[in-house]
C-alpha positions as CSV (number, residue, x, y, z in Angstrom):
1,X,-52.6,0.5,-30.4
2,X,-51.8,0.4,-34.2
3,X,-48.1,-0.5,-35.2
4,X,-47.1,0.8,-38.7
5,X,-44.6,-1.0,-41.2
6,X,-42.0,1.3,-40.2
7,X,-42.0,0.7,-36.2
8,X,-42.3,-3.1,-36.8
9,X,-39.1,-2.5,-39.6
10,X,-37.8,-1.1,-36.6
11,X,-38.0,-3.2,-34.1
12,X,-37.1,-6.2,-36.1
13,X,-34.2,-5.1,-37.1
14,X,-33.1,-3.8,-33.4
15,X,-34.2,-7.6,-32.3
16,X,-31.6,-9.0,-35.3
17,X,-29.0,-6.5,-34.2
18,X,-28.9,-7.2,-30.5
19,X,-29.4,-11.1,-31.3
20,X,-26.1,-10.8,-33.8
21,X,-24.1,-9.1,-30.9
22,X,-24.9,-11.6,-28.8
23,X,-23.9,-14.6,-30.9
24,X,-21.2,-12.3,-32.1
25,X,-19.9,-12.2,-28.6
26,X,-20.5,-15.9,-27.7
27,X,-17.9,-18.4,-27.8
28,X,-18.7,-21.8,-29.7
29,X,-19.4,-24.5,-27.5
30,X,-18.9,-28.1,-28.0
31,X,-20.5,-31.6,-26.2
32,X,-19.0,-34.6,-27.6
33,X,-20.5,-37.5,-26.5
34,X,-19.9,-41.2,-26.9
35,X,-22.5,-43.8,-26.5
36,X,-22.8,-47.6,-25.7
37,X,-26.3,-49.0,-26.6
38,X,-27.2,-52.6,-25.7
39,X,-30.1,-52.4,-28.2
40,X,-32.3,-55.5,-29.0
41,X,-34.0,-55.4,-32.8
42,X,-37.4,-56.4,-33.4
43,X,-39.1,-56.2,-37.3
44,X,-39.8,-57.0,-40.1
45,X,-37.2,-57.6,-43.1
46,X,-37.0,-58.4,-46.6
47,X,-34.0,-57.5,-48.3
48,X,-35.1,-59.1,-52.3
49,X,-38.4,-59.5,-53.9
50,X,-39.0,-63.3,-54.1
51,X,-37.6,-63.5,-50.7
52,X,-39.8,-63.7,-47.8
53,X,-39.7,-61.2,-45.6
54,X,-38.4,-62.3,-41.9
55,X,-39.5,-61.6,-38.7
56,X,-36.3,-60.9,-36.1
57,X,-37.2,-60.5,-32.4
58,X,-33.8,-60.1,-30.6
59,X,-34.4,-58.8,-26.8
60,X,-31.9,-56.4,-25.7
61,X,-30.7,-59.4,-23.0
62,X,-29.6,-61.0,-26.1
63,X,-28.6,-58.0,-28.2
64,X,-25.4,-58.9,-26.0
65,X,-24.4,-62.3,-27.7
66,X,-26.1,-61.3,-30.9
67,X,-24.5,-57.9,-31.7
68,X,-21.3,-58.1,-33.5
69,X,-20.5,-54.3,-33.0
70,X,-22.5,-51.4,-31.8
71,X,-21.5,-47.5,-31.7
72,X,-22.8,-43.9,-30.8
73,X,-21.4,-40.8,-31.2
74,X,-23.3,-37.5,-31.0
75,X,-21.3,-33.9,-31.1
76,X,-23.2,-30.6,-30.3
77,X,-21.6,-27.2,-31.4
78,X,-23.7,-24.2,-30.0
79,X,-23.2,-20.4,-29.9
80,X,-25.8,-18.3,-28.1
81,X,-29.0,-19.4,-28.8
82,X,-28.0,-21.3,-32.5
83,X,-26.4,-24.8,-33.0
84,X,-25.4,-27.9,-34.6
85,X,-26.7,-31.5,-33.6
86,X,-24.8,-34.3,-35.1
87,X,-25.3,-37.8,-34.6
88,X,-23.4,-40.7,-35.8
89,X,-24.8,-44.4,-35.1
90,X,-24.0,-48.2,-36.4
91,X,-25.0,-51.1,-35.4
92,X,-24.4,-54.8,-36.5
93,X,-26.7,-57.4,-35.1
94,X,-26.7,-61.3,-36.7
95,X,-29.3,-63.6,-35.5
96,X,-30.4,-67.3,-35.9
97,X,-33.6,-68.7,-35.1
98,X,-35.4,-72.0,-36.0
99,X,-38.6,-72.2,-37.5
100,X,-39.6,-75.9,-38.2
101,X,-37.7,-78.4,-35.7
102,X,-38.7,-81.6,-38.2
103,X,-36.9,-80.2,-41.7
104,X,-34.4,-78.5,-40.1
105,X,-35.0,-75.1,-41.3
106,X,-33.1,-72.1,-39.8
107,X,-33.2,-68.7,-40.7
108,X,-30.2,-66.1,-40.4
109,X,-30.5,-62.8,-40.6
110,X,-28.0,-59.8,-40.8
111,X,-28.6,-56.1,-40.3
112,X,-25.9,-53.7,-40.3
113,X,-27.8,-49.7,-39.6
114,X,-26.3,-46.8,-40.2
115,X,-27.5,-43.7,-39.4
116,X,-26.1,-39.9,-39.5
117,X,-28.1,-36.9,-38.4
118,X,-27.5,-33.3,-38.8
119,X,-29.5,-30.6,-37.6
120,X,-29.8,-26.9,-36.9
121,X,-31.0,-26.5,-33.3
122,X,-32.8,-23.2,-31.7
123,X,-32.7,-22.9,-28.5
124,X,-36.2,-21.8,-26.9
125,X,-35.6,-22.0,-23.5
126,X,-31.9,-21.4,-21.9
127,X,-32.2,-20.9,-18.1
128,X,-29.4,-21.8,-16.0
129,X,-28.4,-25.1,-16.4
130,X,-31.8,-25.7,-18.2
131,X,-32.8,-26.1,-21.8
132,X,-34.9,-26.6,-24.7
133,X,-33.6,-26.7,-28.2
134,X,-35.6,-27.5,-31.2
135,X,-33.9,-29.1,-34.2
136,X,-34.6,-29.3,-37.7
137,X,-32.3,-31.2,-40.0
138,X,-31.7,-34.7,-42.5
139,X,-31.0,-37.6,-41.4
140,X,-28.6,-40.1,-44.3
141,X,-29.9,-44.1,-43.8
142,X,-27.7,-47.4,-45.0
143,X,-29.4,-50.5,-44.2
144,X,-26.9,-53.5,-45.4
145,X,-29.8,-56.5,-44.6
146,X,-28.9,-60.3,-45.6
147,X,-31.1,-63.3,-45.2
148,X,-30.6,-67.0,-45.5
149,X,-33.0,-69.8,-45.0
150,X,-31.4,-73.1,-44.8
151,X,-33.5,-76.6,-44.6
152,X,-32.7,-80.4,-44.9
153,X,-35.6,-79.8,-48.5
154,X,-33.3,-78.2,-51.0
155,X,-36.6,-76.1,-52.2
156,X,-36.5,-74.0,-49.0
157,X,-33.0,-72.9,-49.5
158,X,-33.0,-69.3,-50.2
159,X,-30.8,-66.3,-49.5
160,X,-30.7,-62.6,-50.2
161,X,-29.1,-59.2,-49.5
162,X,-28.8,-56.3,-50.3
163,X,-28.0,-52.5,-49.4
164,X,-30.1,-49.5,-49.4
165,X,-29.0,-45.9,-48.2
166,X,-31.5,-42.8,-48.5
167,X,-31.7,-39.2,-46.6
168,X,-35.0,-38.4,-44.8
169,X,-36.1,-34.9,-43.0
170,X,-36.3,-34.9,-39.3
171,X,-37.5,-32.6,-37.2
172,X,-37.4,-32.7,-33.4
173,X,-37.1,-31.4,-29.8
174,X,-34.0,-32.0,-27.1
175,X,-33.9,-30.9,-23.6
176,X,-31.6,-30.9,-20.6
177,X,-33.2,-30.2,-16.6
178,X,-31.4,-30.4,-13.7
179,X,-32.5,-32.4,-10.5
180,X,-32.9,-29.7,-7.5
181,X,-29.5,-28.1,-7.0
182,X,-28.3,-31.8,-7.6
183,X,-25.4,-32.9,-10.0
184,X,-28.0,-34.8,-11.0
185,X,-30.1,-34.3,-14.4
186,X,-32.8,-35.4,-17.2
187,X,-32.1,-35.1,-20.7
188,X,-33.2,-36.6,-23.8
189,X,-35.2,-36.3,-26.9
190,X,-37.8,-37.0,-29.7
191,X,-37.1,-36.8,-33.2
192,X,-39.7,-37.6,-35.7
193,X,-38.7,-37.3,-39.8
194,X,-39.5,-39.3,-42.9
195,X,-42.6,-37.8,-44.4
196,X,-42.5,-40.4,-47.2
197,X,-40.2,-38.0,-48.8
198,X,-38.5,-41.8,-48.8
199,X,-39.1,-43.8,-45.7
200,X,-42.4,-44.1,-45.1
201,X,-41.6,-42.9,-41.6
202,X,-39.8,-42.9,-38.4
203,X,-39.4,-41.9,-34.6
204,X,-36.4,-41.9,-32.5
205,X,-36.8,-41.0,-29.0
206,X,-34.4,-41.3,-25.9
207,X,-34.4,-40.3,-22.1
208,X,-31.6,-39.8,-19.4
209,X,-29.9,-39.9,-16.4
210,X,-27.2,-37.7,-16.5
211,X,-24.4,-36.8,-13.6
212,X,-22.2,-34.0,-13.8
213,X,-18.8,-34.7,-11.9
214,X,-16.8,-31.7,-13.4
215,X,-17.4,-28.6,-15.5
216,X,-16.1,-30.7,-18.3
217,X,-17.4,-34.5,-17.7
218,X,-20.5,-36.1,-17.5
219,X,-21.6,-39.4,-17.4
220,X,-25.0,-40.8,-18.4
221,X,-27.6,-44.0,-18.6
222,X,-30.6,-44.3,-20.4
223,X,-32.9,-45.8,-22.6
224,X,-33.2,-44.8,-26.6
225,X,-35.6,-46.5,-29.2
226,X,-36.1,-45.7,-33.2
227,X,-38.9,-46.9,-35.6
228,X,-38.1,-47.2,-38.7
229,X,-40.9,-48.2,-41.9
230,X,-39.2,-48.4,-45.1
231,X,-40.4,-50.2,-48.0
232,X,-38.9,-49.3,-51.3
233,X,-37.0,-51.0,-54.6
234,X,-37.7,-54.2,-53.4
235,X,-37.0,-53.5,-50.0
236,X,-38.9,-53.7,-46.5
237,X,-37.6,-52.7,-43.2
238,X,-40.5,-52.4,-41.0
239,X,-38.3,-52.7,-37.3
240,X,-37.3,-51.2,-34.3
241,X,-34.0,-50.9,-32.4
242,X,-34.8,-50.4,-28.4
243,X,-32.4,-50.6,-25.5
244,X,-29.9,-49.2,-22.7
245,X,-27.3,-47.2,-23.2
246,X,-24.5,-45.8,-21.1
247,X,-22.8,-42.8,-22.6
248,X,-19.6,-40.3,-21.1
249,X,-20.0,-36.3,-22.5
250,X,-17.0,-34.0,-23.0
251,X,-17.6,-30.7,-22.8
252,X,-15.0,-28.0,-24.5
C-alpha cells in the first residue's frame, strides 16, 4: 500500500495534535532528590606542566576519612511524555600518601569536582509504575586539582594547582521498574558524553534500590561511578569517582 505526501502530512500532524493535548492536559511533575555518595577516587592527575602527574587511589572505605565534603542533588520536571533532568554534584576529597619512606617524600593531593547536568528527557516507555526515558543534554565541569610533593631533598619540593571548568554533550538512558507488586524497585542510569568536543570522554553510570513508603517519599541505596579523561591547557585528569550512595526522593 502506497502512502502519498498528503496522508503522511496528515497523519503527522494528527500525531502532533493529539501529543500537544495530551501534554497540554498534563500537570508538571517534579522528583527532587538528595543524595549521599561515599565515593572513593582513583586516577591520574596533573594539575601544571612541569609537575608530575600523580596517581591517587582512595578506596571508598577511606573516601570516609578522606572526603572533606560530598553532595548530590538531582531534580526531574516531567509532563506527559517530555522532561527535564538536572543534576547537581561536588565533591572534595584530600589525600596523603608516601612514596619513598627513606627521604621522606609525601605527596598531597586535592580534588574539588563539580559537575551540573541538564538534559531533555523522552520518555519511550511509560507503563504503570515503569519507565524508560532517554536524555540528551550538557553537562558544565570545574575541576579545582592541587598537588604538593614534600621531601627532606629541597629538589623534590614541588607544588601546583590549578582550575579548569568546560561544558561537554551527554547523552544517555534512565529507567525505573518495579519489583512484583512490591514497594520495592530498580532504577538507575548510563550516561555517556564528551566526544572530544573537550574532554576526551566520559561515562557515568549508577543502579538502585529504591522503596516507596508513600505517594510522595522514597528512599534509595545504590552504587554510582563516573570516568572522566581530560587532558587539556596543561591539564590531565584521567580518574574515576566510584562508590555507595544513599539518597531520599520527594515527589510533588
Amino acid at each position: 500500500m502506497k502512502i502519498g505526501l498528503t496522508n503522511i502530512a496528515i497523519i503527522t500532524s494528527s500525531l502532533l495534535i493529539t501529543g500537544s493535548n495530551v501534554l497540554a492536559d498534563d500537570d508538571w511533575k517534579f522528583r527532587l532528590s538528595p543524595y549521599i555518595w561515599f565515593a572513593g577516587f582513583e586516577g591520574d592527575v596533573g594539575p601544571l606542566k612541569g609537575v608530575p602527574s600523580s596517581d591517587v587511589d582512595i578506596s571508598a572505605s577511606d573516601a570516609l576519612s578522606d572526603t572533606d565534603s560530598s553532595f548530590m542533588l538531582i531534580l526531574d520536571a516531567k509532563k506527559g511524555l517530555n522532561g527535564i533532568y538536572t543534576d547537581i554534584f561536588y565533591s572534595d576529597i584530600t589525600s596523603t600518601e608516601k612514596i619513598d619512606a627513606g627521604t621522606s617524600t609525601k605527596v598531597r593531593s586535592s580534588t574539588e569536582t563539580t559537575m551540573i547536568t541538564v538534559a531533555y528527557t523522552y520518555s519511550v516507555l511509560q507503563e504503570n509504575a515503569m519507565n524508560v526515558d532517554l536524555m540528551a543534554g550538557v553537562r558544565w565541569w570545574q575541576i579545582d586539582a592541587d598537588i604538593k610533593l614534600k621531601s627532606q631533598i629541597p629538589e623534590l619540593n614541588l607544588s601546583g594547582d590549578n582550575t579548569e571548568s568546560w561544558f561537554d554533550p551527554v547523552i544517555g538512558v534512565r529507567g525505573k521498574f518495579p519489583i512484583t507488586d512490591s514497594n520495592f524497585y530498580m532504577s538507575g542510569g548510563v550516561g555517556y558524553g564528551g566526544f572530544d568536543v573537550n574532554a576526551k570522554s566520559f561515562y557515568d553510570i549508577s543502579a538502585n534500590l529504591g522503596y516507596r513508603w508513600t505517594k510522595e517519599i522514597d528512599t534509595v541505596v545504590g552504587y554510582r561511578q563516573f570516568d572522566l579523561d581530560y587532558d587539556q591547557n596543561d591539564f590531565k585528569y584521567d580518574a574515576k569517582q566510584s562508590g555507595w550512595q544513599v539518597g531520599l526522593t520527594w515527589a510533588f
